[in-house]
Backbone as a printed PyTorch tensor [residue, N CA C, xyz], in Angstrom:
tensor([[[-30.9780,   3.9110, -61.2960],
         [-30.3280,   4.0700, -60.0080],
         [-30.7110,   5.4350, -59.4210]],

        [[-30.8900,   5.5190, -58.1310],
         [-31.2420,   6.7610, -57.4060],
         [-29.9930,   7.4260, -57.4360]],

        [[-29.6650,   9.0970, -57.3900],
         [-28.8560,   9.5500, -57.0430],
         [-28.2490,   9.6540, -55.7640]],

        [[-27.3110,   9.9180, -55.1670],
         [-27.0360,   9.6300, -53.5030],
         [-27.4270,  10.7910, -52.6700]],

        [[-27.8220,  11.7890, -53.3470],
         [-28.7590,  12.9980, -52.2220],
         [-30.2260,  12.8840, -52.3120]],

        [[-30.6000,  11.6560, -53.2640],
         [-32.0900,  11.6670, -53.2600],
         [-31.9710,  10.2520, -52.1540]],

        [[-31.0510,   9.7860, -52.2230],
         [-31.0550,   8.5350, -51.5280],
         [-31.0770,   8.8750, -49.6680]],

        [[-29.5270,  10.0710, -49.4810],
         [-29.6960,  10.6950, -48.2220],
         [-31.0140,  10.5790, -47.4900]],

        [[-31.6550,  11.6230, -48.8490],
         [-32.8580,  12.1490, -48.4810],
         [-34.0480,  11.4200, -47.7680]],

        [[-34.2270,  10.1600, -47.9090],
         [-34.7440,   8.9910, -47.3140],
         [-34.8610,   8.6390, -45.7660]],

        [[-33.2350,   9.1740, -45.5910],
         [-32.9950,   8.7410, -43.8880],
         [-33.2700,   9.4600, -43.1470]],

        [[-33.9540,   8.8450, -41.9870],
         [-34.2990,   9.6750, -40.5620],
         [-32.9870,   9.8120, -39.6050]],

        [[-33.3680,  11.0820, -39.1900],
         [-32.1830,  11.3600, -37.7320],
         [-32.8990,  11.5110, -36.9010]],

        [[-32.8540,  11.2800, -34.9650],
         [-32.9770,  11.5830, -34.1870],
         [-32.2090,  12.5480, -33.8090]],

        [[-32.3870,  14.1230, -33.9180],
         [-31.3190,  15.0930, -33.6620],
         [-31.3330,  14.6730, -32.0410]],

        [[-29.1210,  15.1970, -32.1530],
         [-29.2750,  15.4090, -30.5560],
         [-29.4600,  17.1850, -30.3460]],

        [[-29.1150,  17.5210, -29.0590],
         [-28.7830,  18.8480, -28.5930],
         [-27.4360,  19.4950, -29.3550]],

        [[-26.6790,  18.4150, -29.2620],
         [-25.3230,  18.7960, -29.8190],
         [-24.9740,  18.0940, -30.9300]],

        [[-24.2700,  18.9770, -31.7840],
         [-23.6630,  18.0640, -33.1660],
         [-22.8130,  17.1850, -32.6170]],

        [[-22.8830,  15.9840, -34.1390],
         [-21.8320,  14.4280, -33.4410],
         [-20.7840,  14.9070, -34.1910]],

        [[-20.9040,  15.9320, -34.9600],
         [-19.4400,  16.4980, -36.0330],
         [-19.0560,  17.9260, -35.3010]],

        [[-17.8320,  17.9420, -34.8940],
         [-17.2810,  19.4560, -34.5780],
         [-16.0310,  19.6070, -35.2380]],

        [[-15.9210,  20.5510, -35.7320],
         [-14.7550,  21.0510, -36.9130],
         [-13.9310,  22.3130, -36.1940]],

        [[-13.0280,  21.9410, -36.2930],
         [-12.2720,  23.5410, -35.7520],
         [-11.5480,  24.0090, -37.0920]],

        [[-12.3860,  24.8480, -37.7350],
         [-12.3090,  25.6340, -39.1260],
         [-11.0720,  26.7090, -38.6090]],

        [[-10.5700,  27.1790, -38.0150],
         [ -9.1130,  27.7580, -37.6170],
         [ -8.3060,  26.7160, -38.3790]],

        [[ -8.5690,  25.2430, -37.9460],
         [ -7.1630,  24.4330, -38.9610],
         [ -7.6450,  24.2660, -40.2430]],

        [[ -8.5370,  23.8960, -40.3290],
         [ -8.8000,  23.8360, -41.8410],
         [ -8.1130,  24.9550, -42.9270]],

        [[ -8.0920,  26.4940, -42.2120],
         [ -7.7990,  27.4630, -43.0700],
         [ -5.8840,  26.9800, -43.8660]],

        [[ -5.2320,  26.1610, -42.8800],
         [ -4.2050,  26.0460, -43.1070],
         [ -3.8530,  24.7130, -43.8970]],

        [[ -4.9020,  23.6220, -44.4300],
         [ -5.1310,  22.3420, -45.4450],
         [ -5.1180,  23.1760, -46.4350]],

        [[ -4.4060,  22.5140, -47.2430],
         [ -4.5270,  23.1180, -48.6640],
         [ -5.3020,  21.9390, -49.1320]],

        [[ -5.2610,  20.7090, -49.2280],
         [ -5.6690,  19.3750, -50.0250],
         [ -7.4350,  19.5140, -49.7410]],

        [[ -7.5610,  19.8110, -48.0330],
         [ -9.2280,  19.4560, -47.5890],
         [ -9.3160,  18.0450, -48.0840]],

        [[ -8.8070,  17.1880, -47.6490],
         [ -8.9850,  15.4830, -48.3190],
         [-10.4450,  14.9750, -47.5430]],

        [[-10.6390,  15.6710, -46.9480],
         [-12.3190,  15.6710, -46.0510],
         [-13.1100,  15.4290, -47.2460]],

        [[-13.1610,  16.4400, -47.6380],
         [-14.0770,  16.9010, -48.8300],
         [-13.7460,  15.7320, -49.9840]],

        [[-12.9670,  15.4040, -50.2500],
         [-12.7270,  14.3740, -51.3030],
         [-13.3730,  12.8480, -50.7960]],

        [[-13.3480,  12.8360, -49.6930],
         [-12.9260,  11.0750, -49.1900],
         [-14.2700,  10.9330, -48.5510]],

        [[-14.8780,  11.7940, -48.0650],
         [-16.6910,  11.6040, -47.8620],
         [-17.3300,  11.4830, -48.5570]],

        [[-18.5320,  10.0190, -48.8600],
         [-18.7850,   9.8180, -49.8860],
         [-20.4680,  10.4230, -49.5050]],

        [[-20.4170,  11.0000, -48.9820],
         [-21.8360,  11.7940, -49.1700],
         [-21.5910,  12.8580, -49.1820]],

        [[-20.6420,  13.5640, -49.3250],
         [-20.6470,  14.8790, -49.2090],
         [-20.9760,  15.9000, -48.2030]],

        [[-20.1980,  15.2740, -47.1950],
         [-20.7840,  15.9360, -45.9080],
         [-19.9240,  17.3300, -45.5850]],

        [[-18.4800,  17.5820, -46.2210],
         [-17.7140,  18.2110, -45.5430],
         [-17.5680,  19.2230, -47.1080]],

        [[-17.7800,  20.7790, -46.9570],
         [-18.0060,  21.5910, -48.4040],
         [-16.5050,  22.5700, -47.8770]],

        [[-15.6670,  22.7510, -48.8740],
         [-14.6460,  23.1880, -48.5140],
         [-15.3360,  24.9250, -49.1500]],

        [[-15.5530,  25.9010, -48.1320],
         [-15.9000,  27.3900, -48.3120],
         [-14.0030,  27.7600, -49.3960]],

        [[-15.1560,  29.2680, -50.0880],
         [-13.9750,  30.0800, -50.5210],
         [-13.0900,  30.7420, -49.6580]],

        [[-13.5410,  31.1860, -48.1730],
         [-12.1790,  31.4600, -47.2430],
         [-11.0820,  30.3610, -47.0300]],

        [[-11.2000,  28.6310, -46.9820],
         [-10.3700,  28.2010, -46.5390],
         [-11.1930,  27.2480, -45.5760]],

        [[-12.2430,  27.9110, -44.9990],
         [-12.8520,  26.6900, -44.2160],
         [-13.7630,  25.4790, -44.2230]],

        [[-14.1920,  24.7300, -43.1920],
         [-15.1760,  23.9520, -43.7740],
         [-16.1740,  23.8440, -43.6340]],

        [[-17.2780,  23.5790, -44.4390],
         [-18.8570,  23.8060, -44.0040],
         [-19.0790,  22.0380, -43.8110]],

        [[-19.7320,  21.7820, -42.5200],
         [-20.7170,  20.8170, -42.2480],
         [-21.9060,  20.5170, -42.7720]],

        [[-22.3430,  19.5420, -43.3080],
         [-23.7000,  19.4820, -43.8860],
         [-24.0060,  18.1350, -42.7870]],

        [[-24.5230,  18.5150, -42.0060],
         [-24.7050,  17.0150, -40.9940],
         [-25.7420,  16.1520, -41.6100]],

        [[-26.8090,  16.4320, -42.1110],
         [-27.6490,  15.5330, -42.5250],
         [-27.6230,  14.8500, -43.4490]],

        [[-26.2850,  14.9240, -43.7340],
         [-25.4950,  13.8800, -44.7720],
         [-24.7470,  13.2080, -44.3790]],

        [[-24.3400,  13.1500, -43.2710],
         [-23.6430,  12.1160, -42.4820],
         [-23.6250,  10.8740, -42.3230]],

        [[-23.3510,   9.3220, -43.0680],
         [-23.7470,   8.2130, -42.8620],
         [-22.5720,   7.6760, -41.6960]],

        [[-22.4600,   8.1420, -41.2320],
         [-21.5090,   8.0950, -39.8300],
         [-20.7170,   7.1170, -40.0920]],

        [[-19.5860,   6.9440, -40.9000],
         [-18.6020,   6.0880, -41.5370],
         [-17.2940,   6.6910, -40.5260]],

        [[-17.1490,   7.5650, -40.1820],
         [-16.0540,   8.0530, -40.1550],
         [-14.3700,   8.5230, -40.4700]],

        [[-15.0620,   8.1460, -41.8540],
         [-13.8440,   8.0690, -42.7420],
         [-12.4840,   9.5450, -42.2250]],

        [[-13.4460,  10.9470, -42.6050],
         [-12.8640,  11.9490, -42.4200],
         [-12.5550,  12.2630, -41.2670]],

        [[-12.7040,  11.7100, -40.6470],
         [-12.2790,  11.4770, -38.8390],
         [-10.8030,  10.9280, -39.6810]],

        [[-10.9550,  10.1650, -40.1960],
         [ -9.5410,   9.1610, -40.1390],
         [ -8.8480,   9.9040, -41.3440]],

        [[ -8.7260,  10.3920, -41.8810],
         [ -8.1440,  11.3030, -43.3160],
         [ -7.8730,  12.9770, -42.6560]],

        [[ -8.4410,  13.2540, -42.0730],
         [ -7.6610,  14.9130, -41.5650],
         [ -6.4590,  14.4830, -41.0210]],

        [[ -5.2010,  15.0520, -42.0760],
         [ -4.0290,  15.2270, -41.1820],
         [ -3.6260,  16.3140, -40.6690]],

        [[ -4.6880,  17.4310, -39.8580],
         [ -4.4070,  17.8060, -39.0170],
         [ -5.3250,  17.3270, -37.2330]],

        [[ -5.9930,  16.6920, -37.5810],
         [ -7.2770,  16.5060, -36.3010],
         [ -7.7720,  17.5760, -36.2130]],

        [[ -8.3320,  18.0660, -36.8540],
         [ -9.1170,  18.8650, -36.7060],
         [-10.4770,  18.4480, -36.7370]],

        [[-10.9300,  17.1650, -37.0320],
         [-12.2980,  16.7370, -36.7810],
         [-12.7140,  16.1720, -35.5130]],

        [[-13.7700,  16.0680, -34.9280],
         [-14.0490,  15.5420, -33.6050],
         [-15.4230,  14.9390, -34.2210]],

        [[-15.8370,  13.6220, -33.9480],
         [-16.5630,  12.7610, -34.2320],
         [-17.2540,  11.7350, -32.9560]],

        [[-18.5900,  11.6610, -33.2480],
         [-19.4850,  11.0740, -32.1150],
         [-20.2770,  10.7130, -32.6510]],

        [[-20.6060,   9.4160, -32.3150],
         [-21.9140,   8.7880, -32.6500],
         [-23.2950,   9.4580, -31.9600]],

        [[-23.9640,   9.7450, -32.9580],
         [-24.9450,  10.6710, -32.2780],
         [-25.6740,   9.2290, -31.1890]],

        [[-26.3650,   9.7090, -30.6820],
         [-27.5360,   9.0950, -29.3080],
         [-28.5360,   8.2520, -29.9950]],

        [[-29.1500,   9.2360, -31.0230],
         [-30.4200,   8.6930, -31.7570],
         [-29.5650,   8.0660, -33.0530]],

        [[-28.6540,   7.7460, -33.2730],
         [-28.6590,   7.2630, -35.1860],
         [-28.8040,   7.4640, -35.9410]],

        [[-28.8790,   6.6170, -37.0020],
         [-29.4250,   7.1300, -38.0980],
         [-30.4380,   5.7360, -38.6340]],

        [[-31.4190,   6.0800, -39.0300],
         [-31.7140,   4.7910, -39.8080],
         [-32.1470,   4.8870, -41.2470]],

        [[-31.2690,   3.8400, -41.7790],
         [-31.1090,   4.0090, -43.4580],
         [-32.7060,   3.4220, -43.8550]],

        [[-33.1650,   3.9920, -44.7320],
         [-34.3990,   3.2450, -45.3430],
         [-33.7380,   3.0030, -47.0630]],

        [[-32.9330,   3.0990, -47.3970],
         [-32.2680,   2.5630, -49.0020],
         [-30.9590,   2.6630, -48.4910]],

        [[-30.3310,   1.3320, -48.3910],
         [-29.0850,   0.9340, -48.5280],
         [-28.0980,   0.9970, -49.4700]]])
């Protein structure tokens, strides 16, 4: 079995201008759980030693799980323009 960052690694993005992930790391400092970080199964969301959160966008399989798991909203989520297209499912 492939690992799932060699698997990532496979997929093309069409970057846009703007990220489809915006984080307002001000709330994050106040999550103690970060259930972001737990419940993304690619590992898109890295909880830093201050409290905040680091984005890894090119790990994004645009599920939007952590859109739906921050209980503060602090995530803002968009389908990027260009996609993504998986080459290993």
């Amino acid at each position: 079995m492939v690992p799932l960052l060699k698997r990532l690694g496979l997929n093309t993005y069409n970057v846009d201008k703007k990220p489809h992930i915006e984080v307002n790391t001000d709330i994050c400092i106040n999550c103690k759980d970060k259930p972001c970080t737990l419940s993304c199964p690619a590992g898109t969301y890295e909880a830093l030693p201050d409290g905040r959160i680091a984005v890894h966008y090119e790990r994004c399989l645009e599920c939007g799980g952590a859109l739906v798991i921050c209980p503060f909203g602090a995530i803002k989520f968009r389908f990027p323009e260009g996609g993504i297209s998986y080459r290993y499912g």
